[in-house]
N, C-alpha and C positions, 0 to 999 in steps of 0.2 A: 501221737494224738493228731486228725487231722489239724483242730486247732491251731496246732502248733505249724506244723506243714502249710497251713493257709495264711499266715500270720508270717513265716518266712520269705514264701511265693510272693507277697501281699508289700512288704518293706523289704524286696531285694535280699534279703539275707542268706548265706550260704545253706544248704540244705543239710541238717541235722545239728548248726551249730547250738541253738538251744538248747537242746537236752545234752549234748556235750558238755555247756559251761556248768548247766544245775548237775549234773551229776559226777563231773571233776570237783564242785562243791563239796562233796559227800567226805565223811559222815557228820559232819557240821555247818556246811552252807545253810543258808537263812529258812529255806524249802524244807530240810529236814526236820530242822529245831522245829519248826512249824510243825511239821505231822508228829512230831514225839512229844508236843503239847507245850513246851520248855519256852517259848514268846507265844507273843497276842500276833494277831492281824492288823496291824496299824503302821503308819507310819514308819516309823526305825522297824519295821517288819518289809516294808516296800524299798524302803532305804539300801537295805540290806543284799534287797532279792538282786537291785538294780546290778548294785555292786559286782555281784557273782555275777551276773551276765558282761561284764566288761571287764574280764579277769584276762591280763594281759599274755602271761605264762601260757592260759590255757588256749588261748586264742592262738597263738603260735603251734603249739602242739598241734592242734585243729587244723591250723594249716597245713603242717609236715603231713601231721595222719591220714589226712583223710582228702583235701583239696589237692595236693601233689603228687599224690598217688593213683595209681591205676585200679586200686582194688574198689569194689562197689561198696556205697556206703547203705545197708539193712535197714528200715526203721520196723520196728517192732513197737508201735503205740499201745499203749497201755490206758484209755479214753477214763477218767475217774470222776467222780460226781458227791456234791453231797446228796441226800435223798433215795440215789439212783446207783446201789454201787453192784448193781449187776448190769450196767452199762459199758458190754465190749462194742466198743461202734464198731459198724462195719465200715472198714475202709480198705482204698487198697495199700497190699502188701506185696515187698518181693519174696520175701520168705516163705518155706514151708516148715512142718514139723520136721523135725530130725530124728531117726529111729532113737537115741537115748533121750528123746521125750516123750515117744510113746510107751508109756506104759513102765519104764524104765522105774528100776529100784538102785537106792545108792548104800554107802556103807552105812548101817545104823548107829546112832549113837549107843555108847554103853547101857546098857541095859537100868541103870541105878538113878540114869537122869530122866528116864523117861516113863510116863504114868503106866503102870500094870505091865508090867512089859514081859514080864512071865506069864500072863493069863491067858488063856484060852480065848479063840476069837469071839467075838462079840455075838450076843443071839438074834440080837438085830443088825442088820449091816448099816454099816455105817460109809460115809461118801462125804469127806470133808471139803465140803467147797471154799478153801480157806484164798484166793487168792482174789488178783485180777478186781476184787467188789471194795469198790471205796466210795467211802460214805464223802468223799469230795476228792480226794487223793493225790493219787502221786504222777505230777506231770512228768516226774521222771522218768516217763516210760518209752520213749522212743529209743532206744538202744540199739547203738550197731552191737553187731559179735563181737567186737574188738573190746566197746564198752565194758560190757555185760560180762566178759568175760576178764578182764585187765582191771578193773574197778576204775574205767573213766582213763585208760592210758591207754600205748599202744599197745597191741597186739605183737605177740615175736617175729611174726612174719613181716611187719611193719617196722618194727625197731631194728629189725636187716636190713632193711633198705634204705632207711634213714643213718646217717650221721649224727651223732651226738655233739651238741653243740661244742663240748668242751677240748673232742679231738680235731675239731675242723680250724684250719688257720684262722685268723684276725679276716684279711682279707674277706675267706669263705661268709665266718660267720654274721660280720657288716653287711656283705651284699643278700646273703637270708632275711637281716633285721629291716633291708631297706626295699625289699620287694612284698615284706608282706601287707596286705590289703587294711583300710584302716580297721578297725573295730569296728561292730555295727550299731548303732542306736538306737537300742531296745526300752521300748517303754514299760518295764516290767508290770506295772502296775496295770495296765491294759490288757497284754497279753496275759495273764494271772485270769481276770475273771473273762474274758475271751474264752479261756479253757475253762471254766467252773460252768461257763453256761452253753458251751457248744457238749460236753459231756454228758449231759439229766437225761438222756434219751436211752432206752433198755435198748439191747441187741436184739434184733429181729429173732433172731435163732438161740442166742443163750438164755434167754429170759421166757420164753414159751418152754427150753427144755426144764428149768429149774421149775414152775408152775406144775408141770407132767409130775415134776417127781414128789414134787409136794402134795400133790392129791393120788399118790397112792396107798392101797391100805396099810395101816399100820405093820404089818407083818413085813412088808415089801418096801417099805418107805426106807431108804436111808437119814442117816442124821445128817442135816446141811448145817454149815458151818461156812459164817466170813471172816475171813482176816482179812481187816482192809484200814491200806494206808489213810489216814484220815487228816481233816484240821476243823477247827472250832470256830466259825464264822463270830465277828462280831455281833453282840447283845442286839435284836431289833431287825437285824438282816432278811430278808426274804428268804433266803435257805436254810434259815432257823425255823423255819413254820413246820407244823405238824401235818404229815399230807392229807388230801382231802381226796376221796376215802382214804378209810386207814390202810385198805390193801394195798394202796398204790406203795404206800413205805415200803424200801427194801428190805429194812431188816424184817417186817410180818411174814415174812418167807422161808426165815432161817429160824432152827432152832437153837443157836451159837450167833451169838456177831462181837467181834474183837476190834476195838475201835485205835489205830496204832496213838492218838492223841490222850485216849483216855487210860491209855498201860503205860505211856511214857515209852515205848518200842514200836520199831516199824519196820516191814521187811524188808531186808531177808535177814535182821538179825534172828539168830537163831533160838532165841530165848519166848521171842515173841508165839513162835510155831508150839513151844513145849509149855507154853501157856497155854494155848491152843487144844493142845494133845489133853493137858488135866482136864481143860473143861468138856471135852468132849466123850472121855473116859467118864468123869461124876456123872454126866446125862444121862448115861446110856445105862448106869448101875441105877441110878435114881428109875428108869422105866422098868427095870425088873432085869437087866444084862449082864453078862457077865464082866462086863469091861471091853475097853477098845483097848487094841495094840496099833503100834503105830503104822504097820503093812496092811492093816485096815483098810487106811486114809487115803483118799484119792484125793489129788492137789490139782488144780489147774489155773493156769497164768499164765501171760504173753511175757514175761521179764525173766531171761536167762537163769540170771543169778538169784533169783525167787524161785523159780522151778531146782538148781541146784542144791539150794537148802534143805529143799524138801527131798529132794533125793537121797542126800547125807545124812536124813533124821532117819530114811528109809519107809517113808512113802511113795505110793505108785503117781506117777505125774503126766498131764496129757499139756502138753503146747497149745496154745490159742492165739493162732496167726488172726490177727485183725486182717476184716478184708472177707475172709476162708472160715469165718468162724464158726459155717458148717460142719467144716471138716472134726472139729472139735465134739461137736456134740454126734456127730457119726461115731466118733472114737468111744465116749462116755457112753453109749447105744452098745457097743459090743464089749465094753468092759463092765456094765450091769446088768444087761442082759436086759435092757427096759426098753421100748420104743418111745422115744422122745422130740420126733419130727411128725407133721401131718403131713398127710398123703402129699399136698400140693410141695409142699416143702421138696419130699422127698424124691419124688420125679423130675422135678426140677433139677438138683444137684447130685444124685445117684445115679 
């Protein structure tokens, strides 16, 4: 998120260590419990976040992985909003798509876990936009590959090149503990709504496409669908309000919104998606359908291992490089066969 990128630039801070510390936090740092609804926003909620940001272990780690090394560190921001959870900001990235996210299908789950899954394809198409849209979300999103792919450790190409603390002499391992840089002095509580209020802004380009598709006609229309990392602002807040007009609300968009606070799950557990898959199957039976299956479903998200889930349940997935976030809805343009850029858009970047 830039947020988070300006916020580091802004107090010296190594570049990616943030979402390093929240998401070596995982699956129970304070950020998580938060979006699965399990604490409040208060106090020993701030207490907590700070904590995880000054986690010594990881802070080391941080330094082998990624400061001593030669390899480049990726951010893949993931920008989340209450209000606004089809807000991919555009910012820059160094990344592109990778061919096993475009369009890419992974091994499906058993058949018996997942809703209709013998039925015949849907007679309305369906186009789960289940990702990437958070109703305030998951700052977690700036992820290197290494992350994303390691759950918050190194990479094997990484963990080769490094020494393990426990094979290296005394000597070694003293003169590592005593070069590395101190901790940095994050004010978690700032940076927190920093990010909540640099996010409320729609994507230039993902948010005019999701509009397209919503005003086509019903025969044509796919079913949209959010799953999105979410948290419950304190009673009284200004992100509690009801938007004025009611369109501006993200969810009046969707015909599905999955809110990770109010299921008690958040992605990329797997449970949260086949929640997902029921309610999207009832819809579509409720409009007169035969049912969805889950090769239906088109996923898209800037978060590695949220796109890999969806591949494993076997859904088709498209990459949303923040920054390129054209390049995304170019991709969703020739896997629905809808035109969802305006002209000026489309000369511009084709």
């Amino acid at each position: 998120m830039e947020a988070i990128a300006t916020y580091e630039n802004e107090n010296k801070i190594p570049r990616g260590w943030i979402n390093y510390a929240i998401s070596g936090s995982a699956p129970n740092g304070f950020w998580q419990r938060l979006e699965r609804g399990e604490i409040k926003m208060d106090n020993e909620f701030f207490r907590g976040f700070n904590a995880d940001l000054q986690n010594k272990a990881l802070w080391k780690e941080y330094q082998r992985s990624f400061r001593n090394s030669k390899k480049k560190f990726k951010t893949i921001a993931n920008p989340t909003q209450l209000g606004d959870h089809v807000s991919l900001k555009a910012e820059a990235a160094d990344t592109s798509p990778t061919d096993q996210d475009r369009g890419a299908q992974g091994v499906p789950f058993p058949k018996e876990q997942l809703p209709n899954s013998g039925s015949p394809s849907s007679d309305r198409p369906s186009l789960s936009k289940l990702a990437k849209d958070t109703t305030i979300g998951d700052p977690v999103s700036i992820e290197s590959e290494a992350v994303a792919q390691n759950g918050g450790r190194e990479s094997n190409s990484m963990s080769q090149q490094s020494t393990s603390p426990s094979s290296r002499s005394p000597l070694e391992a003293t003169s590592t503990l005593k070069s590395l840089p101190p901790l940095p002095n994050i004010d978690g509580e700032s940076l927190f709504w920093s990010m909540m209020a640099h996010s409320r802004n729609p994507d230039p380009y993902i948010f005019p496409a999701l509009l397209r598709l919503k005003k086509l006609p019903p025969k044509e229309k796919p079913i949209l669908a959010a799953l999105s990392n979410t948290v419950v602002f304190p009673p009284g807040h200004p992100y509690n309000r009801l938007s004025d007009p009611p369109e501006s609300d993200p969810r009046s968009h969707f015909d599905i919104f999955i809110a990770s606070a109010e299921v008690g799950m958040r992605k990329p557990d797997p449970k949260m998606y086949q929640l997902a898959l029921e309610k999207i199957d009832k819809f579509n039976k409720q409009k007169g359908g035969s049912g969805v299956k889950v090769g239906d479903c088109l996923f898209l998200d800037d978060i590695g291992q949220n796109l890999k889930t969806a591949r494993d349940l076997g859904m088709k997935t498209i990459r949303v490089v923040l920054g390129k976030t054209w390049r995304a809805v170019k991709e969703l343009e020739q896997m629905t066969g809808t035109e969802l850029m305006d002209e000026k858009t489309r000369k511009s970047k084709l």
